[in-house]
C-alpha positions in Angstrom: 99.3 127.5 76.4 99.6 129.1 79.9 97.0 129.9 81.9 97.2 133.6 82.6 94.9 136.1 84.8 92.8 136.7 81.3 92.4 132.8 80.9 88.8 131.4 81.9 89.9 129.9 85.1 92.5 132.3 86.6 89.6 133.6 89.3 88.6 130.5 90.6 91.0 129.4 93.6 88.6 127.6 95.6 85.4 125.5 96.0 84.0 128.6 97.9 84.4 131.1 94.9 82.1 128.4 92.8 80.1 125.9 92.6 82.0 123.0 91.3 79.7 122.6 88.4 80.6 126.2 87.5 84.3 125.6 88.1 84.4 123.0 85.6 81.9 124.7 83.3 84.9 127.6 82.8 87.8 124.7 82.4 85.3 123.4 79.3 85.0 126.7 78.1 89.2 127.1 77.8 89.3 123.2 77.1 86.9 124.0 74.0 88.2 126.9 72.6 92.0 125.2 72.4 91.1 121.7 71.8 91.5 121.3 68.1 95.3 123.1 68.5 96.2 121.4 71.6 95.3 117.7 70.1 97.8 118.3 66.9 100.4 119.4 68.9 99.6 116.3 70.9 102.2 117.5 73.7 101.7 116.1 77.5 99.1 117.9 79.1 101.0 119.3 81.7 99.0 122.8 81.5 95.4 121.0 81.3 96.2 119.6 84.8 97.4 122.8 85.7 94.3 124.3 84.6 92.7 121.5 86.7 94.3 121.7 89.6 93.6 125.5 89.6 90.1 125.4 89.4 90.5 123.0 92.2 88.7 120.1 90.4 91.5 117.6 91.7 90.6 117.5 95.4 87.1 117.5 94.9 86.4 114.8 96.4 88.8 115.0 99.2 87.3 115.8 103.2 86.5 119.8 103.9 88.1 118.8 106.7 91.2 118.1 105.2 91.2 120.8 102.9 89.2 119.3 100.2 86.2 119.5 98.4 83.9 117.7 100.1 81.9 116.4 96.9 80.5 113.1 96.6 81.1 111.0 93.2 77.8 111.8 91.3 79.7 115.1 91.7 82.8 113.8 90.2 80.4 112.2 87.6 78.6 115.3 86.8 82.5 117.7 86.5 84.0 114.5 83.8 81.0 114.9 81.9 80.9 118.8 81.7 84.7 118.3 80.1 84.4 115.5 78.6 82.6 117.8 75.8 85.5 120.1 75.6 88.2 117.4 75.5 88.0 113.6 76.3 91.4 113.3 76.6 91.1 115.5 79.9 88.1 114.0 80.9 89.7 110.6 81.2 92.8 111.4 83.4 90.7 113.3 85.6 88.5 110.4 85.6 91.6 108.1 86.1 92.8 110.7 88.8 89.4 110.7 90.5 89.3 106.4 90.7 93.0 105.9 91.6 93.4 108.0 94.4 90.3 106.7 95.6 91.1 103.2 94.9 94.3 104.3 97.4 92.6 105.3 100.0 90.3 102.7 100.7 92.8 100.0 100.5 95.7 101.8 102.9 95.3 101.5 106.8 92.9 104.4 108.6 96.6 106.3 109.5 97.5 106.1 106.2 94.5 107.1 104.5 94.6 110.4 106.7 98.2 111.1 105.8 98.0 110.2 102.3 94.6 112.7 101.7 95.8 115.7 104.0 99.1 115.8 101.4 97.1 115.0 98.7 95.2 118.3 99.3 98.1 120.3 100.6 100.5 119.4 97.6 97.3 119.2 95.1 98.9 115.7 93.9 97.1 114.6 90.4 97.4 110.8 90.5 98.7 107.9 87.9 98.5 104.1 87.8 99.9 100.9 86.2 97.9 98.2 87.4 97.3 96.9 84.3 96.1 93.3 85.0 97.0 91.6 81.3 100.7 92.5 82.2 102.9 90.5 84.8 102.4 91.2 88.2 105.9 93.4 89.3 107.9 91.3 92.5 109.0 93.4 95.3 112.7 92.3 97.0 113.5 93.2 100.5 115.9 95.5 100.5 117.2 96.8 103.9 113.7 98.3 105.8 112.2 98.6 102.3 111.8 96.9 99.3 112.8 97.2 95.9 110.2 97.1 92.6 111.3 96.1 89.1 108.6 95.1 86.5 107.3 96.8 83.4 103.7 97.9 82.2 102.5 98.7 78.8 99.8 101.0 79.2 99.4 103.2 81.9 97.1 105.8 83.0 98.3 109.5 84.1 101.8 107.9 85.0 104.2 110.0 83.8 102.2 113.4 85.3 101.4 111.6 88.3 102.7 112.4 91.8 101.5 109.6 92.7 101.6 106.6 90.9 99.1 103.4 92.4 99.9 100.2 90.8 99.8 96.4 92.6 102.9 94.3 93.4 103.7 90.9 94.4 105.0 90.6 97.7 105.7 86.9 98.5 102.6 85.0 98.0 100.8 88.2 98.2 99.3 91.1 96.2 99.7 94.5 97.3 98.7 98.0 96.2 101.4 100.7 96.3 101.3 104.5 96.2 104.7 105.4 94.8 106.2 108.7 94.2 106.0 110.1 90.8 109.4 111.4 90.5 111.6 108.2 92.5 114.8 107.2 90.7 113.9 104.4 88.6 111.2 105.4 86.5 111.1 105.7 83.4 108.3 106.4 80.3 108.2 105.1 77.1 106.3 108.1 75.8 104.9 105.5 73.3 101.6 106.5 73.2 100.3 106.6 69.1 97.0 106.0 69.1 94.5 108.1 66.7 92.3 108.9 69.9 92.7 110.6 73.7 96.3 111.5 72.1 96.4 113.7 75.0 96.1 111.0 78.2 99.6 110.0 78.8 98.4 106.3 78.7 102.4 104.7 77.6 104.1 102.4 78.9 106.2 102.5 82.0 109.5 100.9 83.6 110.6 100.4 87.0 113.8 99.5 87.5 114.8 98.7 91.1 112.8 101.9 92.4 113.2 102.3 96.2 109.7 101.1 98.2 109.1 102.1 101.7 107.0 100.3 104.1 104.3 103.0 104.1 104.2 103.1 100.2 102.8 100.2 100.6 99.0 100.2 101.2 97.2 98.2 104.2 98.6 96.4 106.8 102.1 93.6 106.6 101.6 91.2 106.3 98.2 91.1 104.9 95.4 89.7 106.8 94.1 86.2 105.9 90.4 87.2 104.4 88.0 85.7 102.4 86.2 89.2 101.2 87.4 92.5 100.3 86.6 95.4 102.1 83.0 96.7 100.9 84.3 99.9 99.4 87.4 98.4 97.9 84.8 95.9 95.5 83.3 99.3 94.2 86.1 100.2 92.4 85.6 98.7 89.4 81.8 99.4 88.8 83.2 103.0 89.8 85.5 103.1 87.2 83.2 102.3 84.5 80.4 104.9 85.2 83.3 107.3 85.3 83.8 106.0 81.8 80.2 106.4 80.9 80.0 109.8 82.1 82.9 110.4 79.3 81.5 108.9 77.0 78.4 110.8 77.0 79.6 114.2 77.5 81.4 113.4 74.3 78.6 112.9 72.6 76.9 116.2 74.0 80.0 117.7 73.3 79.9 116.5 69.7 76.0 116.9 69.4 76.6 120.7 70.6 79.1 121.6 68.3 77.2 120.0 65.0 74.5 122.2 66.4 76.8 125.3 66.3 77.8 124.3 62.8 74.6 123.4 61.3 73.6 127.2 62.6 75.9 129.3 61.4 77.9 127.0 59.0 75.9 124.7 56.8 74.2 125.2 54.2 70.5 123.3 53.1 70.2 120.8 50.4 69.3 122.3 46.7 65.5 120.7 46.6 65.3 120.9 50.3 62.8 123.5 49.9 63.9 126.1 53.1 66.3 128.7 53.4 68.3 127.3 56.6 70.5 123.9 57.5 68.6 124.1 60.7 65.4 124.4 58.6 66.0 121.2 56.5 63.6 118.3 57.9 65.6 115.6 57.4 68.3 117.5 59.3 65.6 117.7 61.9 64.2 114.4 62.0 68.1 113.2 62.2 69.1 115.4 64.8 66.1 114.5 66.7 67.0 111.0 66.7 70.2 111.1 68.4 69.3 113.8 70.8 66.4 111.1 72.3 69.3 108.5 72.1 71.7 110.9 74.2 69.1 111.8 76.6 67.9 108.2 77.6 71.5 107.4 77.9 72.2 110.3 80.3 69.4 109.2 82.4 70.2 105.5 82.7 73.6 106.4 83.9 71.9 109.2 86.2 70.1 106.0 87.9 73.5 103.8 88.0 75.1 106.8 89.4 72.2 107.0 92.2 72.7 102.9 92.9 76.6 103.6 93.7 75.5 106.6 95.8 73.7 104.7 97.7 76.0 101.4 97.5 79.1 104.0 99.0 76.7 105.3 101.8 76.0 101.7 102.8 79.8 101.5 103.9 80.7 98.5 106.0 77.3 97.6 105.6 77.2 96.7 102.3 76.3 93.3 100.7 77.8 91.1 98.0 74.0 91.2 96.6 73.6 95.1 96.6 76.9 95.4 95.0 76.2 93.4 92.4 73.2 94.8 92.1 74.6 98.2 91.5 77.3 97.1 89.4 75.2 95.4 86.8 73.1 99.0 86.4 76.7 100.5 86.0 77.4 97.8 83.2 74.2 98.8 81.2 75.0 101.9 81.3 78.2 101.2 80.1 76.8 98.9 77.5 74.4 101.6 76.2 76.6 104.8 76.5 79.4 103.1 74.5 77.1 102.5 71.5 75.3 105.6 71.7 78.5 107.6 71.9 79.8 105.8 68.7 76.8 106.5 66.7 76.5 110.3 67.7 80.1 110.9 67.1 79.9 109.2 64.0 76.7 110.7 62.4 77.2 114.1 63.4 78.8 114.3 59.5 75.4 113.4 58.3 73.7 116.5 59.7 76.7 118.7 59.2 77.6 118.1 55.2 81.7 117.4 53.7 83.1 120.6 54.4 82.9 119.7 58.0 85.5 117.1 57.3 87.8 119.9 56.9 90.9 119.3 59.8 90.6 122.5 60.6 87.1 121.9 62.3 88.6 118.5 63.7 85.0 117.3 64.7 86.5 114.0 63.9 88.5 113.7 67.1 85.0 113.2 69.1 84.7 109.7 67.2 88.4 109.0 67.3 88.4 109.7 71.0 85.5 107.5 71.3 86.5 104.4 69.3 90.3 104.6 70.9 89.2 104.6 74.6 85.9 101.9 74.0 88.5 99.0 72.6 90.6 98.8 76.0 87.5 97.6 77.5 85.7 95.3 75.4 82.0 96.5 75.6 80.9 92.6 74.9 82.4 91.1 78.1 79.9 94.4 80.1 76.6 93.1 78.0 77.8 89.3 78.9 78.0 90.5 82.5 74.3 92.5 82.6 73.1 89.2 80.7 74.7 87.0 83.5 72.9 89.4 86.2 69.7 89.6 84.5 69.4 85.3 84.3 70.9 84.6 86.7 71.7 86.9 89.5 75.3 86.8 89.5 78.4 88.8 87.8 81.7 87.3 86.7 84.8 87.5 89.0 87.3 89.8 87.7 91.3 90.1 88.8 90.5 93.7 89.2 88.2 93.0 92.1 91.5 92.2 94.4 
């Protein structure tokens, strides 16, 4: 639906008219009340970004200088959790948009960075990607002062909303990272996206067929320098991602948690030989309930502390070591570990406390587990708990392509 001047987020225009925590608190409250609607009609969320973009949660974490923001990422963590428990769909491609445009600008050249965040900000671009690392790497050809790209992906993530779309290349014997236009000729969307869960991401595959790459689309310097490390920034990427992950996770789960509470108020009714008048009144109700708020609450405070560790790994900057990355990584990875499982259970018990007429679709509580169980299986949860095991023994985390 459009968002109109009576809509929840019409008044805010700027970081100055809120804070962002309020900003994204009013997209939650508009995500909420449309979310069981939006996810049957299961249509491509062009007016949630628009919604987004409006309440100007997309250049968050761009420079004041530049137009943006100015927010650091425990800031970005803090707005994907907030709605994450209206819609997880949402949550994850602003996570998605959050990490790749990032991702962009630490790997492009100082006078690219600049140009690429100052139109970020002035066009309010929501970025896309298809770097996914199981598919084969796309070649570009020289063509004329350019190149040519041609390749395929099956899964993508924001691609076919994005303005810009990141996703690496092979250039000779080299990998590159591209920021392409959205809209150049030669993409194309499979719009195949079925899954039971985050119907709502855009996460299909996507084509390119001999789509037209300028120099500057490409990100960093030609030809790339002969290095043995990545830049410091550029290897937080991944343990970035992930916490933005956990950060959806759990405000699914305190989305989910919230809205069993809402039910079990004015909704539910208590067992026969309970013995009280009121759901909320029934102890076993209680002592269940209890349970998995204690769960949820040590979870949100482990992946507070890994969201401290990459504060403080990001202001190292250049400085950085291999050691304090890893360091703050493998916190990141138990968090992951943790919020995954306790974002399962939550979303999954909640029927317990709430009774069978809450399986009604018309509640559609079920799309917090759905949402849950769809997104957890792209990244194996085991191969984060063999990595915090590697850490903890032995002081050391697996190489992964996605480091380069």
């Amino acid at each position: 639906m459009p968002l109109t001047s009576s809509s929840p987020v019409a008044s805010i225009t700027s970081p100055a008219a809120a804070s962002w925590r309020a900003a994204a608190d009013e997209v939650a409250a508009h995500l909420r009340s449309t979310a069981v609607e939006r996810e049957r009609r299961a249509q491509a969320p062009h007016d949630e970004v628009a919604w987004l973009r409006k309440a100007g949660l997309l250049t968050l974490l761009n420079p004041e200088e530049w137009g943006g923001g100015g927010a650091s990422f425990g800031d970005a963590f803090a707005v994907v959790r907030i709605i994450a428990r209206a819609d997880a769909s949402i949550a994850q491609i602003l996570s998605y948009h959050y990490l790749l445009s990032h991702s962009a600008f630490w790997r492009a050249t100082p006078d690219q960075a600049e140009r690429l965040i100052r139109a970020s900000v002035a066009g309010q671009w929501f970025w896309g990607g298809a770097s996914n690392p199981r598919d084969p790497l796309p070649p570009l050809t020289p063509d004329g002062d350019g190149f040519r790209l041609s390749g395929r992906k099956t899964f993508a993530s924001n691609a076919s909303l994005a303005d810009r779309i990141t996703l690496r290349a092979g250039l000779g014997d080299d990998v590159v990272l591209l920021a392409v236009p959205g809209d150049s000729v030669g993409i194309s969307h499979g719009n195949d996206w079925d899954a039971f869960g985050q119907r709502l991401t855009e996460s299909g595959s996507v084509s390119f067929d001999r789509v037209r790459i300028e120099r500057d689309h490409i990100l960093g310097p030609l030809p790339a320098p002969a290095v043995t490390a990545l830049p410091a920034l550029t290897t937080l990427v991944v343990p970035i991602h992930q916490l933005l992950f956990v950060n959806f996770y759990l405000g699914t789960a305190e989305g989910a948690l919230q809205e069993a509470a809402a039910y079990i108020h004015g909704t539910a009714k208590p067992w026969q030989t309970s013995g009280v008048a009121a759901a909320s009144e029934d102890p076993y109700i209680l002592a269940q309930y209890g349970e998995l708020h204690a769960e949820l609450r040590a979870a949100l405070a482990l992946a507070d502390v890994a969201a401290a560790d990459i504060e403080a790994a990001i202001h190292r900057g250049d400085g950085l070591t291999s050691q304090e990355r890893t360091a703050a990584a493998a916190t990141v990875y138990a968090a992951k570990v943790n919020s995954t499982r306790v974002a399962l259970e939550i979303t999954s018990r909640i029927f317990e406390l709430m009774g069978a007429r809450a399986t009604s679709a018309r509640y559609g509580f079920d799309r917090f587990w759905r949402n849950i169980r769809t997104h957890s299986l792209h990244d194996p949860v085991v191969y984060k708990a063999r990595e915090v095991g590697n850490f903890v023994l032995n002081g050391r985390i697996t190489p992964d392509a996605l480091y380069t």
